[in-house]
C-alpha angles and dihedrals in degrees: 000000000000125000117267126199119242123233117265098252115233124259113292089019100087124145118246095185126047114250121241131008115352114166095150107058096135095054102054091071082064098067135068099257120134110210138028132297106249099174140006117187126168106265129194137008102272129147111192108045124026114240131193132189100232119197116208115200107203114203091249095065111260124119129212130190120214133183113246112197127174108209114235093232089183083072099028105043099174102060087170095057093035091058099034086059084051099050097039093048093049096048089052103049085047092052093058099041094055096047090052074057080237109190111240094012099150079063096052095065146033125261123194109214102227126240118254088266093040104252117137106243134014133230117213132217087268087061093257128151122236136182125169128218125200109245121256107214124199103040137080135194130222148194106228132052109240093199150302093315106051087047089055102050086042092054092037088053090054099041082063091049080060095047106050090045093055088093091046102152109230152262102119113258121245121260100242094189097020100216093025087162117001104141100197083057098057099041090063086053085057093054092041091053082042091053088038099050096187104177096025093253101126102099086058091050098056098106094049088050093050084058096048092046086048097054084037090110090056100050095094097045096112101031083046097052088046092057090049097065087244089106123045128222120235145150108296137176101215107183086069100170124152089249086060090069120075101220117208111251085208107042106013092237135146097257105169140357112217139178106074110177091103096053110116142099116333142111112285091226085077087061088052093041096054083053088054090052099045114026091042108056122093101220139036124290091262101035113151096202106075088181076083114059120079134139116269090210083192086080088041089064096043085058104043089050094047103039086048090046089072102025101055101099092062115020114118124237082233083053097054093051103061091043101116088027084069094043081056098043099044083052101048081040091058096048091056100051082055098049088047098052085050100054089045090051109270086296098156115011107066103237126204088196142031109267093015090136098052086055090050084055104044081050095054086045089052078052095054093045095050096054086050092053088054101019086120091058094047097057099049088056089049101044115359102196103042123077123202117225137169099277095054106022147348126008087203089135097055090058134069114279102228142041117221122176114234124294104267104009 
């Protein structure tokens, strides 16, 4: 639901306590706000930190809303380097916003609330991590696409994160999940969960095993070609779902991308890729029914115009090439991350029912088979004139065309 104000309360009726959910009461006086908190309430539909909308009453009379996280440092070890990457980044985006005299550009990009003594999170008594975001009004996320359009402006949206962080001055950001996604590392994961065994759950795997084992070739095609000096490396996002974009509620327009933890070296076909996985498919992340996944390359091409719109100026020819490939390999990527923490247990990825991660990866798989059905039409709506082959791309042709649970499962 999205955050409401709350009424000013009349004279002699003030709160003294702050309505809704506050766990984090010694850690507000750390941070720069003039007022009072009001009102605290959960916000978004992230798993990894815990975020709160935060409404801040000022004694004239005005009111602000900010976004309160508390970083999830079991995930993200290196809270220095995480927020130094934030902060740098977002300098950075509204500098140059603000020197292309860009309107609305405090909106257009995030901005941390520093800390009294100007640092850029806070750490409470428990040992927790805070930091604090101005609040962008006027704009919502969500976690569907609702059609072409709405890909497009998302994807375009992110294609311009890319852009503007191309002069980033050094230097290098920190990896903030070293290996983020590196496929040929976790496919090893996956054989060593397979040797381990953990919950027994091998002998029902099997078919999905067989599918990994048969893509295995492909798995280095982008890390290789990174290595190699034929991909560059650059500032990427690289969780680029749509709920990652804030859209606009009077326009429609990608406003805003936001979390950030992820941002940090990569190849910025891993960023295209990851809107391939999640804005494509025709049914939710765990459905059962695989009849029911395809790809709506309606959407494909929403995101392809809108990603190249404002990627065009740096993108390199060797970029746009592996454009679909990498559709195909964060995908497969993905699938294999779910069919390793179920065979370790459910270890990672928070499940609702049992096997739930088994049907997430049977669902990336039915992905990965769908774009290598049409990988040929894909990439004549993304480059016309190139053509990937094996020696520069996806073997999607080498590899059977369709994933199908188990008879009988």
């Amino acid at each position: 639901m999205p955050f409401e104000l709350i009424p000013k309360p009349e004279k002699g009726m003030e709160r003294t306590q702050p309505r809704g959910v506050f766990p984090f009461t010694d850690v507000v006086g750390q941070f720069a706000l003039e007022g009072h908190v009001t009102e605290a309430v959960p916000y978004g539909s992230g798993h990894i930190n815990d975020t709160y909308c935060v409404r801040v009453d000022s004694s004239d009379g005005k009111v602000r809303r900010y976004i309160f996280q508390r970083i999830n440092h079991r995930v993200f070890q290196n809270i220095e380097g995480l927020m130094d990457n934030i902060d740098r980044v977002t300098r950075h985006l509204r500098n140059k916003l603000t020197a292309n005299a860009e309107a609305d550009a405090a909106r257009q990009a995030l901005h941390l609330v520093p800390t009294r003594d100007q640092k850029t999170y806070a750490r409470s008594d428990g040992g927790e991590y805070w930091r604090v975001y101005d609040f962008i009004e006027g704009a919502s996320t969500y976690d569907v696409c609702r059609g072409p359009d709405q890909a497009y402006e998302a994807a375009k949206a992110f294609g311009r994160f890319q852009a503007m962080l191309v002069d980033l001055p050094g230097p290098r950001l920190v990896e903030t999940l070293p290996y983020f996604h590196h496929t040929p590392r976790r496919l090893e994961a996956l054989r060593q969960a397979i040797q381990k065994d953990a919950r027994g759950r091998h002998a029902e795997v099997q078919h999905e095993i067989a599918f990994c084992e048969a893509r295995a070739k492909e798995a280095g095609v982008i890390v290789e070609a990174m290595e190699q000096g034929r991909l560059a490396e650059r500032t990427t996002h690289n969780d680029t779902k749509l709920n990652n974009v804030l859209i606009e509620d009077r326009t429609g327009r990608g406003l805003c991308v936001i979390d950030l933890d992820t941002v940090m070296p990569g190849s910025v076909l891993y960023d295209f890729g990851d809107m391939v996985r999640t804005f494509t498919p025709t049914a939710a992340e765990d459905e059962t029914d695989l009849e029911k996944v395809m790809l709506d390359m309606n959407i494909f091409d929403g995101l392809a115009e809108g990603y190249l719109t404002a990627t065009g100026e740096f993108l390199t020819p060797a970029e746009r090439q592996y454009l679909v490939c990498a559709g195909k390999l964060i995908t497969f990527t993905i699938g294999i991350r779910f069919l390793t923490d179920y065979l370790a247990g459910d270890v990672y990825f928070k499940i609702a029912r049992p096997r739930q991660n088994l049907e997430r990866a049977r669902t990336q798989f039915k992905m990965v088979s769908e774009i290598e059905a049409r990988q040929k039409e894909m990439e004549r709506r993304v480059m016309p004139v190139t053509r990937i082959c094996l020696g520069g791309g996806c073997r999607g042709a080498h590899v059977p065309a369709q994933y199908t649970p188990p008879h009988g499962d």
